[in-house]
C-alpha positions as CSV (number, residue, x, y, z in Angstrom):
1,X,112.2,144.8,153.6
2,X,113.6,147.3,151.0
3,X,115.1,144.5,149.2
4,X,112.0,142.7,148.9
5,X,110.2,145.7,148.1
6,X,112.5,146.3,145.0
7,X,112.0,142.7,143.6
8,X,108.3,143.2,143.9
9,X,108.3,146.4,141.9
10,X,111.1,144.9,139.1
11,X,108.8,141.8,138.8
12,X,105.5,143.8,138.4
13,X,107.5,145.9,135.6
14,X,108.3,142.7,133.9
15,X,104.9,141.2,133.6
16,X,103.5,144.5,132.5
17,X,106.0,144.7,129.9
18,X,105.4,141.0,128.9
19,X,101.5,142.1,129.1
20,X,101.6,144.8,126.9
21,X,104.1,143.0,124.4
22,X,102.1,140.2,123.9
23,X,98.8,142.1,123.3
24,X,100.8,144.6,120.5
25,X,101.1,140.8,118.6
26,X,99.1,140.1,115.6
27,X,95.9,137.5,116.3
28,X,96.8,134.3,114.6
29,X,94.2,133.3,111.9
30,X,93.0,129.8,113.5
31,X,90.3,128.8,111.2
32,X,93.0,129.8,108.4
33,X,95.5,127.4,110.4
34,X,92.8,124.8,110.7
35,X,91.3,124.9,107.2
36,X,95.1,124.3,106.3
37,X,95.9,121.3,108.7
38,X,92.4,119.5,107.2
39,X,93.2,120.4,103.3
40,X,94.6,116.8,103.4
41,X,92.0,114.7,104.6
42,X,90.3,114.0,101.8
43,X,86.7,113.6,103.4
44,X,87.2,117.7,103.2
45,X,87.9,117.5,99.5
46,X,84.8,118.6,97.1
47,X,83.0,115.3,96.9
48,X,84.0,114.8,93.4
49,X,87.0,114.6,93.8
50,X,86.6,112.3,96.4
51,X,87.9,108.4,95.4
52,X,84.6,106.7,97.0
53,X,82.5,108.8,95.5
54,X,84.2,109.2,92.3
55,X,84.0,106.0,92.1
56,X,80.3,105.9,93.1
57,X,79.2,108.7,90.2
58,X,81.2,107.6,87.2
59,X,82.2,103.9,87.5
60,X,86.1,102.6,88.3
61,X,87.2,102.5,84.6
62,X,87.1,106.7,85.6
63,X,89.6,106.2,88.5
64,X,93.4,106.6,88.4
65,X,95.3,103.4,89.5
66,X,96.4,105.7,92.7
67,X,92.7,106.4,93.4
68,X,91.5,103.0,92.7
69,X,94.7,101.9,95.4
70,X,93.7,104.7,97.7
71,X,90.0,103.1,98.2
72,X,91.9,99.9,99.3
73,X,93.6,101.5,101.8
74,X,90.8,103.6,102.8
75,X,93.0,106.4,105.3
76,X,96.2,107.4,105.6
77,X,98.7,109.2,108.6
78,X,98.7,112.3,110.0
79,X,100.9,113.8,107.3
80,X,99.9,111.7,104.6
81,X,96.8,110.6,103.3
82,X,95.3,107.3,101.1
83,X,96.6,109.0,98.2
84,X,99.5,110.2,99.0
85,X,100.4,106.4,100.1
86,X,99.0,105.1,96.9
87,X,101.0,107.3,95.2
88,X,104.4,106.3,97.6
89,X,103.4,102.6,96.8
90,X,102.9,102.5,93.2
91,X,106.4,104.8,92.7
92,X,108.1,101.9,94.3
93,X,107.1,99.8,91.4
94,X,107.3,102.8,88.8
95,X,104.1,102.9,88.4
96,X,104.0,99.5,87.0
97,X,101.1,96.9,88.4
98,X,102.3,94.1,86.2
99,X,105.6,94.3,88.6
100,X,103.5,95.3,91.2
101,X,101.1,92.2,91.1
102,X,104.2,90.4,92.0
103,X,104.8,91.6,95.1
104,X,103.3,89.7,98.3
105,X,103.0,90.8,102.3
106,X,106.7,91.0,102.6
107,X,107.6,92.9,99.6
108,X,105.4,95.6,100.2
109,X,106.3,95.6,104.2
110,X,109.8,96.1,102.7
111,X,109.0,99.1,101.4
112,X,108.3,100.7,104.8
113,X,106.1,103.1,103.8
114,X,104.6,105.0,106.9
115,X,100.9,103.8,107.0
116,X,101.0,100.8,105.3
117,X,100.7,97.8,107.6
118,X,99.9,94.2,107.4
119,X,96.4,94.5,106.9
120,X,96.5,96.9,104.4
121,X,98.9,94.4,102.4
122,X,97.0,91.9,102.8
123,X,93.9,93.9,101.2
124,X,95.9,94.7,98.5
125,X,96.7,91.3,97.5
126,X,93.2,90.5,98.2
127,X,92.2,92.9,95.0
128,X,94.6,91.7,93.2
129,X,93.5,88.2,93.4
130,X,90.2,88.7,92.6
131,X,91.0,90.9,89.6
132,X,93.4,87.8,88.5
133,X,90.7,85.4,89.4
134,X,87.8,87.3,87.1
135,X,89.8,87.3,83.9
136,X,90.7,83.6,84.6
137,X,88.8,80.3,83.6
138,X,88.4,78.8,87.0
139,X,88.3,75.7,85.4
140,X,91.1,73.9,83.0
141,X,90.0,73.2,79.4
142,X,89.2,69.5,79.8
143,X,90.3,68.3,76.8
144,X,94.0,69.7,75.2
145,X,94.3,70.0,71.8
146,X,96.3,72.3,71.0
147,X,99.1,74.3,73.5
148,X,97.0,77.7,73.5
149,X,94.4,75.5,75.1
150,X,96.2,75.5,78.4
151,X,98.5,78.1,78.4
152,X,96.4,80.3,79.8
153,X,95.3,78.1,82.5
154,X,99.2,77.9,83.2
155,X,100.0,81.6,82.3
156,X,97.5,82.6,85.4
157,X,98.8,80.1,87.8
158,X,102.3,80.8,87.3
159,X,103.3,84.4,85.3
160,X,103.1,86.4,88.5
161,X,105.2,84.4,90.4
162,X,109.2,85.7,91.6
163,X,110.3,82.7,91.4
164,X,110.6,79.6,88.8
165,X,108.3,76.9,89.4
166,X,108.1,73.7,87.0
167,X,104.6,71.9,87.3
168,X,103.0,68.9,85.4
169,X,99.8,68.1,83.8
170,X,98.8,64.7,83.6
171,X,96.4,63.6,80.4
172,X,94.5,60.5,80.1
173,X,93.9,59.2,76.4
174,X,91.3,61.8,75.3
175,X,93.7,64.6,76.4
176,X,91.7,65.5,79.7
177,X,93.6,66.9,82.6
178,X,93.3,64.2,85.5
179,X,96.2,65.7,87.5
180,X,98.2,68.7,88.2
181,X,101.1,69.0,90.7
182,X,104.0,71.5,91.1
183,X,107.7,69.4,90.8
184,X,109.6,72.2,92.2
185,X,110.2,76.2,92.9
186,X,113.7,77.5,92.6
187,X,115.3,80.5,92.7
188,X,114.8,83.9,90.3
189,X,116.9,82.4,87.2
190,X,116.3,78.5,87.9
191,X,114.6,75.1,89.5
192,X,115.4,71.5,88.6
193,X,113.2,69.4,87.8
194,X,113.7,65.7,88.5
195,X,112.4,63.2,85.6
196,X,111.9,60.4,87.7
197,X,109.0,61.7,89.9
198,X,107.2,63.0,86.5
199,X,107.5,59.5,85.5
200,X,105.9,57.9,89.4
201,X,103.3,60.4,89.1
202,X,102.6,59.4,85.5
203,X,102.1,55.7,85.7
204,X,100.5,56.0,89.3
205,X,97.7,58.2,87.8
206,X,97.8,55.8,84.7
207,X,98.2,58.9,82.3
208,X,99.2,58.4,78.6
209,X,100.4,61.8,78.1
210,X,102.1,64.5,80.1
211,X,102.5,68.5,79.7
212,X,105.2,69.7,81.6
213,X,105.3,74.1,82.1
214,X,107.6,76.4,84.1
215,X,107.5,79.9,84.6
216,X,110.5,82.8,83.6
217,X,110.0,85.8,86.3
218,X,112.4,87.9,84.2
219,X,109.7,87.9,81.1
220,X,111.9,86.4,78.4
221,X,110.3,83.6,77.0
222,X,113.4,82.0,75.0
223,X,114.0,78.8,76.4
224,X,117.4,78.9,77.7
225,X,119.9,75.6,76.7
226,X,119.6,74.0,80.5
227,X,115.5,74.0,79.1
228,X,115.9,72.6,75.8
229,X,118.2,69.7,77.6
230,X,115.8,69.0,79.8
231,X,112.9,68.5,77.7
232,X,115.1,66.2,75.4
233,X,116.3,64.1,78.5
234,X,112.3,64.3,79.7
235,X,111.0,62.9,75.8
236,X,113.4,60.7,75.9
237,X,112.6,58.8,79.0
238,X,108.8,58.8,78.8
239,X,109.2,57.2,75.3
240,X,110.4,53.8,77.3
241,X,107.6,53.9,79.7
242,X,105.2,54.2,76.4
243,X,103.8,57.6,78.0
244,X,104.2,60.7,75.6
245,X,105.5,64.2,76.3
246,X,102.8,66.7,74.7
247,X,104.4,69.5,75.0
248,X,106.8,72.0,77.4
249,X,105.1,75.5,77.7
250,X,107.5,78.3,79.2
251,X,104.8,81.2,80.6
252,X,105.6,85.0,81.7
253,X,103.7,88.0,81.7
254,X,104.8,88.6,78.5
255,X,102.7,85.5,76.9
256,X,103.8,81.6,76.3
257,X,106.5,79.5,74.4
258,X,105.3,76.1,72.9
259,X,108.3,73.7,72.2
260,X,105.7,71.7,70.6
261,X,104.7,74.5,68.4
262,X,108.1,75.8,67.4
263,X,109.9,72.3,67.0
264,X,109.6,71.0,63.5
265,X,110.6,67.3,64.4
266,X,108.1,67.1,67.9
């Protein structure tokens, strides 16, 4: 009985002490704690400096590129919020959309940034398709007369893409487009082409004229000697089936290179 007495009385010191000791601590501050934890959602920024409504009082051209990305993603984590990921994603690209326009699903899944999922890729690409889509003419010029003419139509189809792809335009006598068709996609520095199925798809669509295009995803536009071969061998052939190669366009970001327009015996 003493002995239990005795651990009764040592115990009862030992929550007193604990007792006291905690009430001598200082109170922690919670709205301070909690005011500190929310600083990063932005719905408890000041509303002007909220994207959204940004956005909604001065127009987009008034946005950054990260806010304008933010909006797209419309939340973030825990930790890290639509801007912060905005900011994350665009870094990867250095800040670059021209590079960044060339990304799809997988590249920006790659990146495995924290809070950027599938559907949020696919809403960038989204944006970025539309944007692409509004500065383009739907619809190809219908008559070609000079290489400018379509360029454009093949800069937008094909400049964005990380990979080479060679595609043909059909023409009938008046130089209107009456077929298009991709012949190939390679690799980053190449695709073959074969001359044979430019010439089927020629006289099956009974064209009298042909505009062949491929795309460099480095940017350089110089044709390299495996292109200027190529479009020899290609002239060459269509000359026996009396069908005439207009022109070989090489497209990038960076703009368009006309063999037509920088041969002087085309």
């Amino acid at each position: 009985m003493a002995l239990l007495f005795n651990i009764s009385r040592t115990y009862t010191h030992i929550s007193c002490f604990f007792s006291v000791f905690i009430r001598s601590l200082p109170i922690p501050d919670l709205d301070r704690f909690d005011s500190m934890m929310n600083t990063n959602n932005i719905k408890n920024w000041s509303p002007q400096d909220q994207p959204v409504q940004k956005l909604y009082n001065k127009g987009p051209k008034n946005l950054s590129d990260v806010e304008l990305l933010a909006i797209l993603l419309q939340h973030g984590t825990v930790n890290n919020n639509a801007i912060d990921l905005a900011r994350s994603l665009l870094h990867a690209t250095q800040n670059n959309l021209q590079k960044f326009a060339k990304f799809n699903v997988i590249d920006i899944l790659a990146l495995k940034i924290k809070g950027i999922g599938k559907v949020k890729a696919i809403r960038i690409l989204a944006a970025i398709e539309l944007g692409s889509r509004r500065i383009h003419n739907a619809i190809p010029p219908k008559n070609i007369h000079q290489s400018g003419d379509v360029a454009e139509h093949l800069k937008y189809l094909l400049q964005f893409e990380n990979r080479e792809i060679f595609m043909v335009l059909l023409l009938n006598q008046a130089n209107k487009i009456i077929h298009e068709a991709v012949l190939s996609e390679g690799g980053i520095t190449g695709t073959i082409a074969d001359p044979r199925l430019i010439f089927k798809l020629a006289l099956s669509h009974e064209a009298t004229g042909f505009i062949i295009c491929h795309n460099h995803p480095s940017g350089q536009l110089q044709p390299s000697l495996m292109d200027t071969l190529l479009t020899d061998k290609i002239k060459k052939g269509a000359a026996y089936f009396d069908i005439k190669l207009v022109d070989h366009i090489i497209v990038s970001n960076e703009g368009y290179y006309s063999f037509a327009e920088q041969s002087t015996n085309w």
